[in-house]
TIPA-744093 format. One record per residue (C-alpha): residue in one letter; x, y, z; residue number from 1. Coordinates in steps of 0.1 Angstrom, whole numbers, plus 5000, padded with zeros to 4 digits. Layout:
N
<atom a, <X, Y, Z>, NUM>
...
This chain:
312
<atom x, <0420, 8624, 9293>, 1>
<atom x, <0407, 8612, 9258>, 2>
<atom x, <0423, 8584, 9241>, 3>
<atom x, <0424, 8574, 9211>, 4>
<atom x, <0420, 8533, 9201>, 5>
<atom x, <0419, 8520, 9168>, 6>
<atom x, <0419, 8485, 9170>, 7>
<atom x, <0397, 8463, 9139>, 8>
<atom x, <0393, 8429, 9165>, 9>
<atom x, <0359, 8434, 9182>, 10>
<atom x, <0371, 8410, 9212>, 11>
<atom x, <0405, 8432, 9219>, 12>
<atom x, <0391, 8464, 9214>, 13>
<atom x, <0362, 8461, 9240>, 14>
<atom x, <0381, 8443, 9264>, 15>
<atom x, <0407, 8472, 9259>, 16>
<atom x, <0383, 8506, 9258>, 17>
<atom x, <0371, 8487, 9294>, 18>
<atom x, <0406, 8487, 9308>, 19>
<atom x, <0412, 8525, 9299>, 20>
<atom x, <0382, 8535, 9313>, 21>
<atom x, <0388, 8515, 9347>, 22>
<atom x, <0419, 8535, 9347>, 23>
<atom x, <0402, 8566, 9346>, 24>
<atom x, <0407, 8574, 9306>, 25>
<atom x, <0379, 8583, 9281>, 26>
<atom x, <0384, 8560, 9253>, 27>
<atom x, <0375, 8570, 9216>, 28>
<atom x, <0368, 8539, 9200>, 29>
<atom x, <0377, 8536, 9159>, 30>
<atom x, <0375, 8497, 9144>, 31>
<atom x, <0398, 8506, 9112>, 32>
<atom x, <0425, 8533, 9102>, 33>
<atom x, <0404, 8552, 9078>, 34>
<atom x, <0381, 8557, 9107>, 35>
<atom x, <0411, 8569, 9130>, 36>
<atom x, <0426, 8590, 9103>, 37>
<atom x, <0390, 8608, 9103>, 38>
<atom x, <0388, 8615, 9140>, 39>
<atom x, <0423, 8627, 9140>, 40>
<atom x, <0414, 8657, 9115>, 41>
<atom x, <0393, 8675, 9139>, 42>
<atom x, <0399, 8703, 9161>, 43>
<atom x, <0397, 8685, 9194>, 44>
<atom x, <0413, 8652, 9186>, 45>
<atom x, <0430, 8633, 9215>, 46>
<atom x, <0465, 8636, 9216>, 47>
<atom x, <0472, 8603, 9230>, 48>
<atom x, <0467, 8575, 9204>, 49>
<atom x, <0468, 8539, 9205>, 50>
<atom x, <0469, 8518, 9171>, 51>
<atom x, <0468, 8487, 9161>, 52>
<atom x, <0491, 8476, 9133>, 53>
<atom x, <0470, 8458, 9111>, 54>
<atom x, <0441, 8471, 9104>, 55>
<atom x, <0416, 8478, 9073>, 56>
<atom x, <0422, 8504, 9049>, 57>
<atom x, <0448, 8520, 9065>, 58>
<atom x, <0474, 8502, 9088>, 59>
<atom x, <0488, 8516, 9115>, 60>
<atom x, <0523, 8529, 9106>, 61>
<atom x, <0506, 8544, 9081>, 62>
<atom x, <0483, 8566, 9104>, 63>
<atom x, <0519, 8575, 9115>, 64>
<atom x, <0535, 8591, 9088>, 65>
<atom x, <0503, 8611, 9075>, 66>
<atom x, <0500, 8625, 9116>, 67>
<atom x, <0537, 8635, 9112>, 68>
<atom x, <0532, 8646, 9074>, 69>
<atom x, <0506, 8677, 9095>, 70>
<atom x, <0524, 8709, 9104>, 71>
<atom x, <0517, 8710, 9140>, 72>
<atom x, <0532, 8726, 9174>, 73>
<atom x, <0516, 8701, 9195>, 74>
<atom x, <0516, 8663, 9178>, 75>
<atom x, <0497, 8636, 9193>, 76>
<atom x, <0519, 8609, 9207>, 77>
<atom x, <0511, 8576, 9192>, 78>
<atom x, <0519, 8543, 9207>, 79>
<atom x, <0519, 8510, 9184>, 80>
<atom x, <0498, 8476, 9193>, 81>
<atom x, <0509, 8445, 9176>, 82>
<atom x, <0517, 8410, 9176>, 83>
<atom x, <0550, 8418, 9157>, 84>
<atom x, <0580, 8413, 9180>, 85>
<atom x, <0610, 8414, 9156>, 86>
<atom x, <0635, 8444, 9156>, 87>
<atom x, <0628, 8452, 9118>, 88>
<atom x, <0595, 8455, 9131>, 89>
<atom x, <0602, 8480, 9159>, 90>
<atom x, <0627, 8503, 9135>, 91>
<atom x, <0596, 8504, 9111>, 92>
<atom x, <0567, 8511, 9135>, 93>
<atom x, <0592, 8541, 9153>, 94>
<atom x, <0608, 8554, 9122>, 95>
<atom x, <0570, 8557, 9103>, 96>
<atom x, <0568, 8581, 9136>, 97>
<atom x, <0550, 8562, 9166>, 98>
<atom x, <0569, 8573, 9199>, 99>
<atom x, <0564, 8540, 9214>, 100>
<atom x, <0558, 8500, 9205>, 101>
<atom x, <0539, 8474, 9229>, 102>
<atom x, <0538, 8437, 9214>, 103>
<atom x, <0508, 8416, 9221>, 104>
<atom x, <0494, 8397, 9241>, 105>
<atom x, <0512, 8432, 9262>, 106>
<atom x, <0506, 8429, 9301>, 107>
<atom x, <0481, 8455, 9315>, 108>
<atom x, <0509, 8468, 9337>, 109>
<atom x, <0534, 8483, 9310>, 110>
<atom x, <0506, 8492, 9286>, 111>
<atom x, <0495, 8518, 9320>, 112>
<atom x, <0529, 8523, 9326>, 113>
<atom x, <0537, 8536, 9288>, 114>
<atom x, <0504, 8556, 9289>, 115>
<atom x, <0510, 8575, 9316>, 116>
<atom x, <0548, 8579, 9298>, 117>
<atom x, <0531, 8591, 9269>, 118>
<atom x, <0505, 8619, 9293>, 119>
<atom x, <0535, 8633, 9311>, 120>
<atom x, <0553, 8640, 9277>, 121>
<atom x, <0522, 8653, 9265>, 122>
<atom x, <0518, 8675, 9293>, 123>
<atom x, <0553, 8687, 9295>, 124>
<atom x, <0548, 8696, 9256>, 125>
<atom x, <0522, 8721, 9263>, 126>
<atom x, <0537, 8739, 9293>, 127>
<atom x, <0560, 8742, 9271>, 128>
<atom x, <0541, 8754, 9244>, 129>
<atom x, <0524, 8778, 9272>, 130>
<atom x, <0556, 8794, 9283>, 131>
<atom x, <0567, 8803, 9247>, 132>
<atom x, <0531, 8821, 9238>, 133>
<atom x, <0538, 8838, 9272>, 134>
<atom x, <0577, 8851, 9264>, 135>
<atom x, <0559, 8857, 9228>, 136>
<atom x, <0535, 8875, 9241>, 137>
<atom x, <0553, 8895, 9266>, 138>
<atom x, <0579, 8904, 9236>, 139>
<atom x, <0553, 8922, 9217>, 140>
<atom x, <0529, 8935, 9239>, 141>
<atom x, <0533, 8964, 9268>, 142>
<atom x, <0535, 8952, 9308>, 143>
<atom x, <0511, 8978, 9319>, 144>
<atom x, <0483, 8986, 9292>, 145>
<atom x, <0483, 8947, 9278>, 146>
<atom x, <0483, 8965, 9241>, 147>
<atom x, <0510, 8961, 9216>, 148>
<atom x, <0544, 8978, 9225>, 149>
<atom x, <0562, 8997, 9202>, 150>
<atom x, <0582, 8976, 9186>, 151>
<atom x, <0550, 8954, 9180>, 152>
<atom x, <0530, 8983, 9168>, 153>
<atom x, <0554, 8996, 9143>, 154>
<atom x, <0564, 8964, 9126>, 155>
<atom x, <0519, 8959, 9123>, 156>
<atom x, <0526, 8990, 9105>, 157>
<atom x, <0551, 8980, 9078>, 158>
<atom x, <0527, 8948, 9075>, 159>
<atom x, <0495, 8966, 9068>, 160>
<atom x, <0520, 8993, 9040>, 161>
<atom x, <0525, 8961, 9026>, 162>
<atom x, <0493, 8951, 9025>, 163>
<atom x, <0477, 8986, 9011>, 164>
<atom x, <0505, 8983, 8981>, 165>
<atom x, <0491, 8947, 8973>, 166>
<atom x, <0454, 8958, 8976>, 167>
<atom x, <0458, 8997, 8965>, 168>
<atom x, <0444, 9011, 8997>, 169>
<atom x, <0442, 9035, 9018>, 170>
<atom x, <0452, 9039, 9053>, 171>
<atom x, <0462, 9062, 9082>, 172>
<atom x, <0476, 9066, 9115>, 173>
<atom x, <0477, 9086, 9146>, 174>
<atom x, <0499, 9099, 9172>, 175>
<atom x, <0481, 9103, 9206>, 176>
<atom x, <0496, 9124, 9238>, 177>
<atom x, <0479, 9124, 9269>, 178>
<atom x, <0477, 9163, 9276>, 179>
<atom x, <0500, 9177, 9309>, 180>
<atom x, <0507, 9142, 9318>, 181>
<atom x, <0537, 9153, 9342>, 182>
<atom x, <0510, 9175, 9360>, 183>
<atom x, <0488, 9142, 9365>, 184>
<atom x, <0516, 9125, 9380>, 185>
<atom x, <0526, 9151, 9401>, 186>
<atom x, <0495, 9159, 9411>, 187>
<atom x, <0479, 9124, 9421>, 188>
<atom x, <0510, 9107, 9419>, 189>
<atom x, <0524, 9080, 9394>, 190>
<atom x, <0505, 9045, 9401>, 191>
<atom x, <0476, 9068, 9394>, 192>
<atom x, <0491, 9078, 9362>, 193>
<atom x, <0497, 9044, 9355>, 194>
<atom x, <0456, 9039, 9360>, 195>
<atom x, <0451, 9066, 9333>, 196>
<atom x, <0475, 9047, 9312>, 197>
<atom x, <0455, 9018, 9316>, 198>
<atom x, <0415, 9041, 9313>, 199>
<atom x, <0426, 9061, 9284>, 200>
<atom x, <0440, 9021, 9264>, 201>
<atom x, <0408, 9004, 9274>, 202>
<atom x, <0389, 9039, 9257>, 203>
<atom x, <0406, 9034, 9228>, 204>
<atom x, <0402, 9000, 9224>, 205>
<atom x, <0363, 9005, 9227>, 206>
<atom x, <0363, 9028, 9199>, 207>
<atom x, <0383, 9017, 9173>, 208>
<atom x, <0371, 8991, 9145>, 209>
<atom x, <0376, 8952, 9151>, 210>
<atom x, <0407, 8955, 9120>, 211>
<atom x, <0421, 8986, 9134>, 212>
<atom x, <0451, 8988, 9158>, 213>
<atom x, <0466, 9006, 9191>, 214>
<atom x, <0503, 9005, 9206>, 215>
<atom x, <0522, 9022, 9232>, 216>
<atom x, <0545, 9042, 9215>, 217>
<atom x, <0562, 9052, 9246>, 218>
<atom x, <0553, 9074, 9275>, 219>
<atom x, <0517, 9085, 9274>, 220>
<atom x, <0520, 9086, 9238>, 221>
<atom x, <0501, 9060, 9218>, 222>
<atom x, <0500, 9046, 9181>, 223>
<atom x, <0465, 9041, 9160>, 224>
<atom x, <0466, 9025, 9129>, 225>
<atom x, <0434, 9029, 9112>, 226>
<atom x, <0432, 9007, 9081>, 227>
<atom x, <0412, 9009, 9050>, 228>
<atom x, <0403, 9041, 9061>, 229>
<atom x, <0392, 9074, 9041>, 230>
<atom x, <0395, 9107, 9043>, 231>
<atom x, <0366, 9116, 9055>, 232>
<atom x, <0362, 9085, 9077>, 233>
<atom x, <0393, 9095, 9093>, 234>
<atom x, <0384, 9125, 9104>, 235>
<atom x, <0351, 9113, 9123>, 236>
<atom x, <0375, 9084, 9138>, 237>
<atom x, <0401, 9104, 9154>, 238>
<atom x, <0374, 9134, 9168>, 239>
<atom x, <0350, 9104, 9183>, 240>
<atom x, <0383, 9088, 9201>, 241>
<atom x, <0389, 9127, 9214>, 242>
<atom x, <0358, 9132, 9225>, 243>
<atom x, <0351, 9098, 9244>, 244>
<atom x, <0382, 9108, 9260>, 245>
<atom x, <0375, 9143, 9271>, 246>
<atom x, <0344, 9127, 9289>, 247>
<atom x, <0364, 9102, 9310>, 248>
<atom x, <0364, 9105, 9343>, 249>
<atom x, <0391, 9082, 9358>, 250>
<atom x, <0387, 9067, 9392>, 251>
<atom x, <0422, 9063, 9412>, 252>
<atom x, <0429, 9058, 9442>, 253>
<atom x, <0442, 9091, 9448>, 254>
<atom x, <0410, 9111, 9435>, 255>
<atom x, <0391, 9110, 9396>, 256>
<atom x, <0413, 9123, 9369>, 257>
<atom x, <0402, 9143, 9339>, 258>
<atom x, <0420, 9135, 9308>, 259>
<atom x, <0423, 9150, 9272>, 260>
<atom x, <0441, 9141, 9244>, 261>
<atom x, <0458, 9157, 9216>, 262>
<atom x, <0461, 9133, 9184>, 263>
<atom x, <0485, 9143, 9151>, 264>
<atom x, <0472, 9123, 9122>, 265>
<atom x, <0486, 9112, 9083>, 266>
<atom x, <0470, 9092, 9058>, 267>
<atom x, <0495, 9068, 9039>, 268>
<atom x, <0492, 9044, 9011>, 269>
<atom x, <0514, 9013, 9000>, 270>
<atom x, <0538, 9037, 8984>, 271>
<atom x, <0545, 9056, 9019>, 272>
<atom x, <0574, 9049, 9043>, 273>
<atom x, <0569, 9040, 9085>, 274>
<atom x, <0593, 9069, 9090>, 275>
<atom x, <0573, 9090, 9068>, 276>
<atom x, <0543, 9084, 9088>, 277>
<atom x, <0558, 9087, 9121>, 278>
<atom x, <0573, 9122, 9110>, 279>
<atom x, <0541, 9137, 9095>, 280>
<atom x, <0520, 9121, 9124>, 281>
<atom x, <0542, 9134, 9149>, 282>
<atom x, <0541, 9170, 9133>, 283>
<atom x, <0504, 9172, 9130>, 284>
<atom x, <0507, 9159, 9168>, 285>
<atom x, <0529, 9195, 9178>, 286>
<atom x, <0502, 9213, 9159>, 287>
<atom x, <0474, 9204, 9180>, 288>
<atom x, <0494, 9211, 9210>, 289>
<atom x, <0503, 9241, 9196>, 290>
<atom x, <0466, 9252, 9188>, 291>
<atom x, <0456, 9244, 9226>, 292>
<atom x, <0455, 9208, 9231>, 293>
<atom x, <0427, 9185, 9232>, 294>
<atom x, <0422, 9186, 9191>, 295>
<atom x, <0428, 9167, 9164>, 296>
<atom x, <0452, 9180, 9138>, 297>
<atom x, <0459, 9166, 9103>, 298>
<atom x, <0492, 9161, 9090>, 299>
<atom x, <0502, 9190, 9058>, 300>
<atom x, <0524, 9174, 9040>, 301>
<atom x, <0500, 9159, 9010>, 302>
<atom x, <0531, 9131, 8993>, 303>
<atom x, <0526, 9108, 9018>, 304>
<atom x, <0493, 9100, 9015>, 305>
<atom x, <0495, 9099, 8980>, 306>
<atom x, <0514, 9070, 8956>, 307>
<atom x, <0522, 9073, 8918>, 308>
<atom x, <0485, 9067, 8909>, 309>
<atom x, <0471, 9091, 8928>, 310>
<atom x, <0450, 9074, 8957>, 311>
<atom x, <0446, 9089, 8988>, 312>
């Protein structure tokens, strides 16, 4: 584990940066605050920081309150050397925002001892960190295909309206059904639906743009949002995603599944609505189920993928 020590006294910061390394630590060695300050600002900073009080240029309290002036999830835990052993002295060095104060001459015993305090809060701080990107990540994306569910997928949708009435663009989305999906599951049986769930997301994940976006809308039924899209553009899109699936061949463990899919488009602007979208996507979606399945049909109604100026 990296360490940082700033410490401006040659004698004391060698004979330190020797101890942490015989106790298994990899020291990164600063002689003033401005020079600590600088390390702290990059990416891959240590976390665990020891500081000297008095230093050059910046002092070590003060190293303090600019680390706890950064927005961060995961701060650095600081611990405070000095020769000051009076209580004002504590309240000052703790309330400019170290988590811990060692007075010099400090025995080598409770400076270990209040490392390792400071690693095992550190390490409990990101497990914890870990376990909320995992609940956040399980809230908004889909157990089985690892793509956004569909309330994740529908609130990217009211973001990127927003963001086409800010920008005056253009976008679209698409409704896609997985045609006679019962008859796959009753046929092979449902874990091997489950792998044509999973075959049909990873398709359409190759063949949409980096800034475009799929969700499970529920059932076999997923959500494309193709942004900044045209006309014309859109078209090409949606036929290339229903041909590349027509050609799957899925591999299960009950026998390989051929797949189609039937996909409802509408094109939308800023001034359009999620609901309106939803409801001309969905109707294009029953017209190419309609007309035979495995097709592309494009939403009718023309208001919705136009606004007050006209784009679309």
């Amino acid at each position: 584990m990296k360490i940082l020590l700033a410490e401006d006294d040659f004698t004391t910061r060698s004979m330190l940066a020797a101890i942490l390394k015989k106790w298994g630590y990899d020291p990164v060695v600063c002689e003033d605050g401005h020079a600590a300050w600088n390390v702290l600002q990059k990416p891959e900073a240590p976390r665990l920081v020891l500081l000297d009080w008095n230093m050059p240029g910046l002092e070590g309290p003060e190293v303090c309150r600019r680390l706890r002036k950064k927005e961060t999830a995961n701060p650095s835990y600081v611990i405070l050397l000095t020769g000051r052993g009076e209580k004002n002295d504590i309240v000052q060095g703790l309330e400019a925002g170290a988590n811990d104060y060692i007075s010099k001459p400090y025995d080598n015993a409770e400076l270990l001892a209040r490392i390792r305090v400071g690693q095992r809060m550190l390490e409990l701080q990101s497990s914890l960190l870990a376990t909320q990107a995992a609940l956040a990540h399980q809230a908004t994306h889909d157990a089985l295909t690892g793509i956004f569910n569909r309330r994740a997928i529908l609130d990217q949708l009211a973001r990127e309206l927003a963001r086409a009435l800010r920008q005056s663009v253009r976008l679209s989305v698409a409704m896609c059904d997985i045609d006679h999906f019962k008859e796959i599951n009753d046929r092979f049986g449902h874990q091997a639906g489950d792998e044509v769930l999973v075959a049909l997301t990873r398709c359409l994940q190759a063949n949409l743009r980096e800034y475009d976006y799929v969700g499970r809308y529920g059932g076999e039924e997923f959500l494309v949002i193709a942004t900044g899209s045209t006309a014309q553009g859109d078209d090409g899109l949606y036929e290339r995603l229903r041909q590349q699936v027509a050609a799957l061949e899925v591999k299960t463990m009950t026998g390989n599944v051929a797949i189609t899919v039937s996909i409802g488009t509408a094109p939308g602007t800023g001034k359009s609505t999620v609901d309106a979208l939803l409801a001309a996507a969905d109707a294009a979606l029953y017209q190419a189920k309609a007309a035979g399945r495995n097709r592309v049909a494009r939403s009718q109604d023309e208001k919705i993928g136009k606004d007050e100026s006209g784009i679309g």
